[in-house]
PyMOL CGO cylinders between C-alpha atoms (Angstrom):
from pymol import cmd
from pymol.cgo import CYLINDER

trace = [
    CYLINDER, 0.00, 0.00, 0.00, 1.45, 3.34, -0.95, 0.3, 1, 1, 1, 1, 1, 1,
    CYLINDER, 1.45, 3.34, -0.95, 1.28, 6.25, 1.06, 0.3, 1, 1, 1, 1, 1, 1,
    CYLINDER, 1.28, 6.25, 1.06, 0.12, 9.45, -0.44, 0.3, 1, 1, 1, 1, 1, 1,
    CYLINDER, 0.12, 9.45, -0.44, 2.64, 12.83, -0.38, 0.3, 1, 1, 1, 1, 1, 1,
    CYLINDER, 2.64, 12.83, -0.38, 1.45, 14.72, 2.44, 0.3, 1, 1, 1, 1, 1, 1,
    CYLINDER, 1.45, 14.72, 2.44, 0.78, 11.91, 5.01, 0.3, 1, 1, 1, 1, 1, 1,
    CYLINDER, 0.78, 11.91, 5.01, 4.67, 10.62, 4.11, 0.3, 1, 1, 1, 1, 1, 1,
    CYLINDER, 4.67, 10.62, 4.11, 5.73, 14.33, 4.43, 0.3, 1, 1, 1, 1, 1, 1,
    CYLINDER, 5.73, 14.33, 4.43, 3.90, 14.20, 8.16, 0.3, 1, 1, 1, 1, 1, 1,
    CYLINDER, 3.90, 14.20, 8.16, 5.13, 10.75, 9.22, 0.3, 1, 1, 1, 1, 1, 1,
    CYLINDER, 5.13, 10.75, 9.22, 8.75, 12.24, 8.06, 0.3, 1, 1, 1, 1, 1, 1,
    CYLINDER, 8.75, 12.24, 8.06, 8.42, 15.48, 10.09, 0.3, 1, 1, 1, 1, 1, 1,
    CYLINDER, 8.42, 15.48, 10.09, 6.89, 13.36, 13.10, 0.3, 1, 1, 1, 1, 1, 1,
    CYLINDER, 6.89, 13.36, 13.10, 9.63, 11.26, 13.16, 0.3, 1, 1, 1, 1, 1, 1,
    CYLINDER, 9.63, 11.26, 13.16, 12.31, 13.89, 12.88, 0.3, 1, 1, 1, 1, 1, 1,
    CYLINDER, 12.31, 13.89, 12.88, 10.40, 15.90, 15.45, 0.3, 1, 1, 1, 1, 1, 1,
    CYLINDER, 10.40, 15.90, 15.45, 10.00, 12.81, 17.68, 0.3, 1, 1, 1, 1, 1, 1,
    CYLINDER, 10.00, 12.81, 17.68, 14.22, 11.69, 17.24, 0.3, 1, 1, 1, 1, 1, 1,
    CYLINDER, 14.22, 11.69, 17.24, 15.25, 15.77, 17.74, 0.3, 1, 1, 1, 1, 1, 1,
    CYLINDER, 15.25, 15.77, 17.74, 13.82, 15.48, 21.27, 0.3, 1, 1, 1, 1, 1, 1,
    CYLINDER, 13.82, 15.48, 21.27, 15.91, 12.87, 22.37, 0.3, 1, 1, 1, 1, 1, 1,
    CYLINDER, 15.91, 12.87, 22.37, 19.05, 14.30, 20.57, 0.3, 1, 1, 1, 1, 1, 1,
    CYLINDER, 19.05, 14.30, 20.57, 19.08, 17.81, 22.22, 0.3, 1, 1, 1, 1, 1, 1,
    CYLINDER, 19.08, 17.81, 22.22, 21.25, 17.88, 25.51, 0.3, 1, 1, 1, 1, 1, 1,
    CYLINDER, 21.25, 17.88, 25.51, 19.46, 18.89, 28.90, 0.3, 1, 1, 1, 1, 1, 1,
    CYLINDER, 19.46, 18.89, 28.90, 21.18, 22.24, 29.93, 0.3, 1, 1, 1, 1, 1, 1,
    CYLINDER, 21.18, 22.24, 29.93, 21.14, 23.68, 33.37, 0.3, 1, 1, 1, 1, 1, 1,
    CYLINDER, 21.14, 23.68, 33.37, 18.37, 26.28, 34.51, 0.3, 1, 1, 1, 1, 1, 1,
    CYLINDER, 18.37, 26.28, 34.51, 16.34, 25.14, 31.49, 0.3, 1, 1, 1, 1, 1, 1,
    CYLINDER, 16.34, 25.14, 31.49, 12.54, 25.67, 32.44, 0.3, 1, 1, 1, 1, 1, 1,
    CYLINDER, 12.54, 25.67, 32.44, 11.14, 21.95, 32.77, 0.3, 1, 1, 1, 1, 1, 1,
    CYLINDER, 11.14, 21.95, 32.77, 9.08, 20.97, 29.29, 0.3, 1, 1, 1, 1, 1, 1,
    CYLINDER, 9.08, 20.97, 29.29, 7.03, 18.08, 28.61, 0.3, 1, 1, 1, 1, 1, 1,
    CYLINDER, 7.03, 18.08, 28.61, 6.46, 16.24, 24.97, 0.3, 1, 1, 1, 1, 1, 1,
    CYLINDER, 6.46, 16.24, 24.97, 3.19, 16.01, 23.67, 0.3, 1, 1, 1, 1, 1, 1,
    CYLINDER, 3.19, 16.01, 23.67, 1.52, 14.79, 20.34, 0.3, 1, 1, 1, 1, 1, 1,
    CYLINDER, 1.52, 14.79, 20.34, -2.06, 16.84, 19.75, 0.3, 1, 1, 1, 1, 1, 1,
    CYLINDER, -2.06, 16.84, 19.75, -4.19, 14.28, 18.25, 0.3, 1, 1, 1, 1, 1, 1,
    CYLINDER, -4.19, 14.28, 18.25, -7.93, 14.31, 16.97, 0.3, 1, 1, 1, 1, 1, 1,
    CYLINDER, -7.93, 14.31, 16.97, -10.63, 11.72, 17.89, 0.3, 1, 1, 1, 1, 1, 1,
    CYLINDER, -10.63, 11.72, 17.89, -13.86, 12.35, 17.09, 0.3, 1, 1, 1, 1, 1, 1,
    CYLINDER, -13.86, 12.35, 17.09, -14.35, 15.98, 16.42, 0.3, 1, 1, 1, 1, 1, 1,
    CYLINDER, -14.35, 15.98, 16.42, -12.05, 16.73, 19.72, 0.3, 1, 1, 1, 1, 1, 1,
    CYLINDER, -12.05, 16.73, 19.72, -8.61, 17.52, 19.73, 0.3, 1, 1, 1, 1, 1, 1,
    CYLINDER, -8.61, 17.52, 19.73, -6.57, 15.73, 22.70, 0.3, 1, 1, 1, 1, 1, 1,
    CYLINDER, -6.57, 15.73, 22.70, -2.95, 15.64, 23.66, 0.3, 1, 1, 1, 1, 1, 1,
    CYLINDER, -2.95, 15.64, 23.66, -0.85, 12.45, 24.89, 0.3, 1, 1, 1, 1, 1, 1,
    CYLINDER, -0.85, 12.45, 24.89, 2.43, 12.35, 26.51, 0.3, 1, 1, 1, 1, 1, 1,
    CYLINDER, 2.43, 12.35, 26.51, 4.96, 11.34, 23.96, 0.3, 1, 1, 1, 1, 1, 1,
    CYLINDER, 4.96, 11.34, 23.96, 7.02, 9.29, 26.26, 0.3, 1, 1, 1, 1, 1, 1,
    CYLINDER, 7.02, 9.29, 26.26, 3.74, 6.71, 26.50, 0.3, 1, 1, 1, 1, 1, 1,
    CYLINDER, 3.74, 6.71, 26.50, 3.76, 5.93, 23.32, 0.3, 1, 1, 1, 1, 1, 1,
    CYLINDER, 3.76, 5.93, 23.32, 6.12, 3.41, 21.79, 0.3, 1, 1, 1, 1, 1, 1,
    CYLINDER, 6.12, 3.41, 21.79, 5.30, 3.81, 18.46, 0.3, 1, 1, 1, 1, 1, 1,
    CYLINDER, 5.30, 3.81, 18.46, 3.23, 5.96, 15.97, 0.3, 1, 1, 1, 1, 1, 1,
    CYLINDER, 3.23, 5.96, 15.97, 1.97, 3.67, 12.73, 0.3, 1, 1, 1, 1, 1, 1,
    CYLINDER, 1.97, 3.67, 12.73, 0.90, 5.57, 9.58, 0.3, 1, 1, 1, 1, 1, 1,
    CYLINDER, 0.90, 5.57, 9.58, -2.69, 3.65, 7.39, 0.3, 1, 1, 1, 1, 1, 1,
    CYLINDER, -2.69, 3.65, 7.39, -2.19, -0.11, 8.82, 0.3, 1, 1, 1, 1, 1, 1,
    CYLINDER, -2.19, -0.11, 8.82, -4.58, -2.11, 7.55, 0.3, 1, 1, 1, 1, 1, 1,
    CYLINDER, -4.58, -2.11, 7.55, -7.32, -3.07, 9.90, 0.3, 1, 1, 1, 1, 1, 1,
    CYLINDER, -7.32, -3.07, 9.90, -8.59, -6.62, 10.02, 0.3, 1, 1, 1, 1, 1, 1,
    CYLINDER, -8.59, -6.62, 10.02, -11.95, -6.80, 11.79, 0.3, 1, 1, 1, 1, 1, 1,
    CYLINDER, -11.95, -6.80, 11.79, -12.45, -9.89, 14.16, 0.3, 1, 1, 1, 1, 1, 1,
    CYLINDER, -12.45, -9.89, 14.16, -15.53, -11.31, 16.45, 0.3, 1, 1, 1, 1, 1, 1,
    CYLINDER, -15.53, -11.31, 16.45, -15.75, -9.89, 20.00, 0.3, 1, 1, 1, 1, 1, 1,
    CYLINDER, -15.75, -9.89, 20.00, -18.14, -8.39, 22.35, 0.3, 1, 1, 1, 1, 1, 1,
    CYLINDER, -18.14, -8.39, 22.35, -15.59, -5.52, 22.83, 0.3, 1, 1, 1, 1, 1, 1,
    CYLINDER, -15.59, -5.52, 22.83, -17.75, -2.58, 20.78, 0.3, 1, 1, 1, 1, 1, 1,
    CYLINDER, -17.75, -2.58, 20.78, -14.57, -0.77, 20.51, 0.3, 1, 1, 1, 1, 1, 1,
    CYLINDER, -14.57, -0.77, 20.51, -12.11, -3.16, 18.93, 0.3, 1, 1, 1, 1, 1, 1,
    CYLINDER, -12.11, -3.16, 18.93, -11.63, -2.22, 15.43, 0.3, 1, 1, 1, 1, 1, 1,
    CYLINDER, -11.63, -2.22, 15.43, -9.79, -6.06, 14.62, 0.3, 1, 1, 1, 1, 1, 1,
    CYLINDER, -9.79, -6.06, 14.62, -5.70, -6.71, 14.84, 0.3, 1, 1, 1, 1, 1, 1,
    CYLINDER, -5.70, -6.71, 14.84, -3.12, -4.64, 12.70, 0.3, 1, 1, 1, 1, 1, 1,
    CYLINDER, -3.12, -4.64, 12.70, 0.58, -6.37, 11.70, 0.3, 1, 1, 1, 1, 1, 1,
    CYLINDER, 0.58, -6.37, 11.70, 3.07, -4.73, 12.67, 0.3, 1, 1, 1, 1, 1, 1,
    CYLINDER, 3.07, -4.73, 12.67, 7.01, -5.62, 12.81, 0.3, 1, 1, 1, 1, 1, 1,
    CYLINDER, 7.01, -5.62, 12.81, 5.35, -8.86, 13.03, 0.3, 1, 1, 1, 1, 1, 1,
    CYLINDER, 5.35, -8.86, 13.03, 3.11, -8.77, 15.60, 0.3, 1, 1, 1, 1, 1, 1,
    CYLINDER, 3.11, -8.77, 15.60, -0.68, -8.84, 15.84, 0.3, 1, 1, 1, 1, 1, 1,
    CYLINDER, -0.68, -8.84, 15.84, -2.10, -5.85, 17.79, 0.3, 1, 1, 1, 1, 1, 1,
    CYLINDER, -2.10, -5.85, 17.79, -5.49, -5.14, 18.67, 0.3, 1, 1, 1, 1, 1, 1,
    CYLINDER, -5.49, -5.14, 18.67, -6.80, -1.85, 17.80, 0.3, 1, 1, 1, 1, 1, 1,
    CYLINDER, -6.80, -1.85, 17.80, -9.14, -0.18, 19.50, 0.3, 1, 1, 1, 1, 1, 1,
    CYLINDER, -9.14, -0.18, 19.50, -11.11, 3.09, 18.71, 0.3, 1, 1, 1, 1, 1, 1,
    CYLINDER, -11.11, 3.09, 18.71, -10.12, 6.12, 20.42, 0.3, 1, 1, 1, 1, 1, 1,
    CYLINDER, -10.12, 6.12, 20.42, -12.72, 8.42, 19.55, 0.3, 1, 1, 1, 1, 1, 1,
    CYLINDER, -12.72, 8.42, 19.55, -15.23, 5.41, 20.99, 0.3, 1, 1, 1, 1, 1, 1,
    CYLINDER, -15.23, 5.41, 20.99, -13.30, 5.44, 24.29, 0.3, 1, 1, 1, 1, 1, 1,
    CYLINDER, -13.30, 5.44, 24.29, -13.88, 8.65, 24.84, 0.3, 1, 1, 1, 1, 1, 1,
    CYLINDER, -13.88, 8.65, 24.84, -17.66, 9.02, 23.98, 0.3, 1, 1, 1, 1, 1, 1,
    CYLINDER, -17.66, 9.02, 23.98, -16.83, 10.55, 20.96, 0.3, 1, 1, 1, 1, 1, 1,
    CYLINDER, -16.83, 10.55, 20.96, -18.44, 9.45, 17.54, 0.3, 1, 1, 1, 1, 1, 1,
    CYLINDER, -18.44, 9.45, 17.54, -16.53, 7.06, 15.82, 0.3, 1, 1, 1, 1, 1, 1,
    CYLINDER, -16.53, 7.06, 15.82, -15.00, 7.86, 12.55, 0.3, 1, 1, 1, 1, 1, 1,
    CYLINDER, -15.00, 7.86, 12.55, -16.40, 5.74, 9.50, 0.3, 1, 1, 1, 1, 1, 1,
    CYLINDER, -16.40, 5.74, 9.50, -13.01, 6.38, 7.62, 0.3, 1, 1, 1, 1, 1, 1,
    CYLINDER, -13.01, 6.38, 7.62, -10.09, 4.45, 8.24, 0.3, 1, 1, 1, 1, 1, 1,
    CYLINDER, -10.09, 4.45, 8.24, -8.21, 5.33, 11.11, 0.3, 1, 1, 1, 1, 1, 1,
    CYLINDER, -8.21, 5.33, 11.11, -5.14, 7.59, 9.73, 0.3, 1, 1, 1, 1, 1, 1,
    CYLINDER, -5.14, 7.59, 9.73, -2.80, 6.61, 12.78, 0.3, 1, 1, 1, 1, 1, 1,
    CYLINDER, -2.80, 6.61, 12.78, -2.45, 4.09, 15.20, 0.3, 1, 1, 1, 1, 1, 1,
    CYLINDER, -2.45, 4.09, 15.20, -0.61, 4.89, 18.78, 0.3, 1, 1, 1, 1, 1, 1,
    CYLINDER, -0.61, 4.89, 18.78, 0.93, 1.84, 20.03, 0.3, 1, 1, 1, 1, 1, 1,
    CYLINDER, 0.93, 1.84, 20.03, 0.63, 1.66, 23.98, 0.3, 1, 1, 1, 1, 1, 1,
    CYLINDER, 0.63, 1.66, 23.98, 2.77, -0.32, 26.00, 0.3, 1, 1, 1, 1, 1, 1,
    CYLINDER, 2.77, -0.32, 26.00, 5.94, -2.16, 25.05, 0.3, 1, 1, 1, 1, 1, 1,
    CYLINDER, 5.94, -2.16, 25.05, 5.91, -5.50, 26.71, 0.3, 1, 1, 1, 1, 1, 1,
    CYLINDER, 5.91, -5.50, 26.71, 1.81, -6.41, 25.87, 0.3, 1, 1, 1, 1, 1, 1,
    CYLINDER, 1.81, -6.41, 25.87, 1.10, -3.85, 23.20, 0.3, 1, 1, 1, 1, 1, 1,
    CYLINDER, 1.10, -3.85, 23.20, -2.28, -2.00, 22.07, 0.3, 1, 1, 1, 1, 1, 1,
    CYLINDER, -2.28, -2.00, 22.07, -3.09, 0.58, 19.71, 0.3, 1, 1, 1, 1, 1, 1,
    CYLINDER, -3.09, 0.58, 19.71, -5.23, 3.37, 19.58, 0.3, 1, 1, 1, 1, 1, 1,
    CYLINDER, -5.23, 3.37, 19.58, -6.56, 4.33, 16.18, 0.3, 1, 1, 1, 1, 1, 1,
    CYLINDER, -6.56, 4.33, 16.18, -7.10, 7.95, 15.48, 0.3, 1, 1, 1, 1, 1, 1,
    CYLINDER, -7.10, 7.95, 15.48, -8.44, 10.20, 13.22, 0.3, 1, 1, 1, 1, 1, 1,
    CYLINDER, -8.44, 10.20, 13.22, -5.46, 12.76, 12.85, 0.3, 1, 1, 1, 1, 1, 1,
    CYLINDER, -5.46, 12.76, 12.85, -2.22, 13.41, 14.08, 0.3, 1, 1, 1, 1, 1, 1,
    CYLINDER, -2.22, 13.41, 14.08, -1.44, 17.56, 14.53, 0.3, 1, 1, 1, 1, 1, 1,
    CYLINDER, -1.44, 17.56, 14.53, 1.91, 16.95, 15.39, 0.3, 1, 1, 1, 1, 1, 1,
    CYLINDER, 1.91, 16.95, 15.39, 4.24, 17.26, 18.61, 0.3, 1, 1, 1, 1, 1, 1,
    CYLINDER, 4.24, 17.26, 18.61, 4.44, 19.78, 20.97, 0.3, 1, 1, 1, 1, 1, 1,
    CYLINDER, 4.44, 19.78, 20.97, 7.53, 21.03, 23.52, 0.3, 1, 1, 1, 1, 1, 1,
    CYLINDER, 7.53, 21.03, 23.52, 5.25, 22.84, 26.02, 0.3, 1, 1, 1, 1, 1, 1,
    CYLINDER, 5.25, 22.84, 26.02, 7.10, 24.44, 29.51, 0.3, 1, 1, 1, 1, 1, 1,
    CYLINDER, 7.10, 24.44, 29.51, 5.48, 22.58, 32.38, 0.3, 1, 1, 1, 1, 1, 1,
    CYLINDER, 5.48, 22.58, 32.38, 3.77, 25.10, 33.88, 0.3, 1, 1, 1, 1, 1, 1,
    CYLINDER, 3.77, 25.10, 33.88, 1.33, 25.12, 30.46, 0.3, 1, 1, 1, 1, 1, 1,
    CYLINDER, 1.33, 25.12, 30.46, -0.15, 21.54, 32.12, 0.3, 1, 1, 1, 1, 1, 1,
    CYLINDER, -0.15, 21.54, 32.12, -2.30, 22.15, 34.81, 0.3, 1, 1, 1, 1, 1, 1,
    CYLINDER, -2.30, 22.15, 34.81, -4.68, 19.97, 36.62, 0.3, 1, 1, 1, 1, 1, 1,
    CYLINDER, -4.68, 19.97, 36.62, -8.57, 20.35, 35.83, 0.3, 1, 1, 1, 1, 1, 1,
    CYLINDER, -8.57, 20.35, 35.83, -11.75, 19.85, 38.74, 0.3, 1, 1, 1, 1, 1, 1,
    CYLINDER, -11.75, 19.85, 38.74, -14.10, 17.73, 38.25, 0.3, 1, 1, 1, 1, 1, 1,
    CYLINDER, -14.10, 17.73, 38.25, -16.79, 20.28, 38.18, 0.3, 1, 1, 1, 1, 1, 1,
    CYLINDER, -16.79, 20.28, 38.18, -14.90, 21.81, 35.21, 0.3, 1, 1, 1, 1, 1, 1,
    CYLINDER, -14.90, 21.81, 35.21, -14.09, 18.26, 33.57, 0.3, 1, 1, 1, 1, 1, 1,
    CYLINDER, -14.09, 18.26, 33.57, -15.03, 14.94, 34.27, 0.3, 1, 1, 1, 1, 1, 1,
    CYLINDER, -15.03, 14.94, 34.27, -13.49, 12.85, 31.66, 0.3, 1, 1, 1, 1, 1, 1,
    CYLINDER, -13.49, 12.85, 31.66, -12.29, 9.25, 33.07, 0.3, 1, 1, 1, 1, 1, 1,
    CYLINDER, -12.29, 9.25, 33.07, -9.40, 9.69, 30.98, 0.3, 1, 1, 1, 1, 1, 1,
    CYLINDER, -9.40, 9.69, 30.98, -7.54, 12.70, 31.73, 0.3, 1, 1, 1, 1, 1, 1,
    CYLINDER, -7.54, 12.70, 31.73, -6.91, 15.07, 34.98, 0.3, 1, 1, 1, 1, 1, 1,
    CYLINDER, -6.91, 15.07, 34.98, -4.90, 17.66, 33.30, 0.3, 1, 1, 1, 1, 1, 1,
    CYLINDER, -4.90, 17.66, 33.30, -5.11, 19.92, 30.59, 0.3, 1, 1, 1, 1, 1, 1,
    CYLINDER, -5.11, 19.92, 30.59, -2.46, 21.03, 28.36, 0.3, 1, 1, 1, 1, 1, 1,
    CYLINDER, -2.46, 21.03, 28.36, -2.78, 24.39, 26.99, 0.3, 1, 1, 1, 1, 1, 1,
    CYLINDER, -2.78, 24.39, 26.99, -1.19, 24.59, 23.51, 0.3, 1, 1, 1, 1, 1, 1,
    CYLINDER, -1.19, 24.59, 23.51, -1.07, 28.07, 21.49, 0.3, 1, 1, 1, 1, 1, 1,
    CYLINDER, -1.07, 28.07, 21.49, -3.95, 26.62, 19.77, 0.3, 1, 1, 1, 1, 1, 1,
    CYLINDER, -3.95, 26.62, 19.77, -5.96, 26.16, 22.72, 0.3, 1, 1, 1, 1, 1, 1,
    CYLINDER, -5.96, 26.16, 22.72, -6.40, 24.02, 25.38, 0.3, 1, 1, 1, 1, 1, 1,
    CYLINDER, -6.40, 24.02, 25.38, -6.98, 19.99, 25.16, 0.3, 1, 1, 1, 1, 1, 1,
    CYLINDER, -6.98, 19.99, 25.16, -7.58, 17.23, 27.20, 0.3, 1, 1, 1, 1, 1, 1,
    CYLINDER, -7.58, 17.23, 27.20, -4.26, 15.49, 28.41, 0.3, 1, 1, 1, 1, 1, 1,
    CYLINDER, -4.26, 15.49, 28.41, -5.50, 11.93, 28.00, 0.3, 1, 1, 1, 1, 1, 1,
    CYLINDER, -5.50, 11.93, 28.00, -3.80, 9.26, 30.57, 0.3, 1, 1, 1, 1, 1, 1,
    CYLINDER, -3.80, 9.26, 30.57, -2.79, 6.72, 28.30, 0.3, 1, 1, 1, 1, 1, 1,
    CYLINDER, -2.79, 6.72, 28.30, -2.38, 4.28, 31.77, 0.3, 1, 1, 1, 1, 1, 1,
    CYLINDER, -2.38, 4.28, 31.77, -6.05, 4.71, 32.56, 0.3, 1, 1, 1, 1, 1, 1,
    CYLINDER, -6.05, 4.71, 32.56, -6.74, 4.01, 28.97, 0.3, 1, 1, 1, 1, 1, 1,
    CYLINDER, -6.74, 4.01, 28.97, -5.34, 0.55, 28.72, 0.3, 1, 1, 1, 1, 1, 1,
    CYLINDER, -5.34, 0.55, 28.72, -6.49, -0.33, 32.01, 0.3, 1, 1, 1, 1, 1, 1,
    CYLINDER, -6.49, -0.33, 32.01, -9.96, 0.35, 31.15, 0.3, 1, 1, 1, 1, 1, 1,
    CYLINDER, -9.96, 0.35, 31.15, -9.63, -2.00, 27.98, 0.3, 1, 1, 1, 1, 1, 1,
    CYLINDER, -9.63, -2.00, 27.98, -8.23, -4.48, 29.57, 0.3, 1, 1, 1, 1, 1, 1,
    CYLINDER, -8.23, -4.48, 29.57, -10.53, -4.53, 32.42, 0.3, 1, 1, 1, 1, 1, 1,
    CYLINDER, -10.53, -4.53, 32.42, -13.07, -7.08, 31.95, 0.3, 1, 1, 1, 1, 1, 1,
    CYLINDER, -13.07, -7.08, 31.95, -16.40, -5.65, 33.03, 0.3, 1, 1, 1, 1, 1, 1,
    CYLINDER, -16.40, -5.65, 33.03, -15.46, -2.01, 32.08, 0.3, 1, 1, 1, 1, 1, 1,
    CYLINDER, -15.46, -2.01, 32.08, -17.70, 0.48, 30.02, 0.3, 1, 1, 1, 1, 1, 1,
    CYLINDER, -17.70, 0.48, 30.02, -14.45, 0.19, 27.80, 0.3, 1, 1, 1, 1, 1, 1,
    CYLINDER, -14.45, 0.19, 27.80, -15.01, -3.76, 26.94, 0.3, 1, 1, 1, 1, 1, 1,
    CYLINDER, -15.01, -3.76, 26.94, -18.36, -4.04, 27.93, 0.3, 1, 1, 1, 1, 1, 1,
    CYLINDER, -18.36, -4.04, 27.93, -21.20, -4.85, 25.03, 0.3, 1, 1, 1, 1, 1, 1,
]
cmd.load_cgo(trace, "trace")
């Protein structure tokens, strides 16, 4: 399967982006930053930490297979291994895309999942201080306590922990039919 111009030209300046922030040396009295990829699911944009993600996978293939899990989109190869994908945007409450997902996140190194989405905006250095923590009577999302706020406007700071843990709970709201 080829990949068309500009989504190669993205998963190029992802990558670069993604390898320059382990390259550059920590100085001294440098104001503390975090890594995040903005992502859309749903019509929502959302932010991750980029050090939980292992990997970022550009149109895989989707195979869909029987469960009772309403948010399993089937397994994906990759680098030889079967993953199951599961729909972000249906994690989250969000309506579910009817395209194919653009980008899979894969979660977890030693019993990997990954997270279709919609669209990948592209990585973010933002200072610490621009991540601050969210009430519940402001936000109750399961998924997120924090909100990072980009120049384009805050988003949800999803807890890619939580999200695993809810699919591989077995009764969860995640898993559950």
């Amino acid at each position: 399967m080829s990949e068309s111009p500009s989504l190669a030209s993205k998963a190029l300046a992802l990558r670069r982006a993604f390898d320059a922030s382990f390259a550059e040396p920590a100085t001294r009295g440098e104001v503390a930053s975090v890594d995040l990829l903005l992502l859309r699911a749903g019509a929502r944009r959302y932010a991750v930490r980029l050090r939980d993600v292992a990997e970022i996978a550009a149109r895989r293939p989707v195979v869909p297979v029987p469960s009772s899990a309403p948010h399993l989109l089937g397994l994906a190869g990759l680098r030889g291994t079967l993953l199951p994908v599961f729909d972000l945007a249906g994690l989250l409450g969000e309506p579910a895309s009817s395209s194919t997902p653009g980008w899979l996140l894969v979660c977890e190194r030693a019993d990997p999942i990954a997270l279709a989405v919609r669209d990948l905006e592209g990585h973010v250095r933002l200072p610490s201080a621009s991540i601050r923590a969210v009430s519940a009577a402001d936000h109750d999302h399961r998924f997120g306590r924090e909100m990072a706020h980009t120049d384009a406007g805050p988003c949800l700071l999803l807890e890619i922990s939580r999200l695993t843990a809810a699919i591989r709970a077995p009764t969860s709201p995640a898993t559950a039919a």
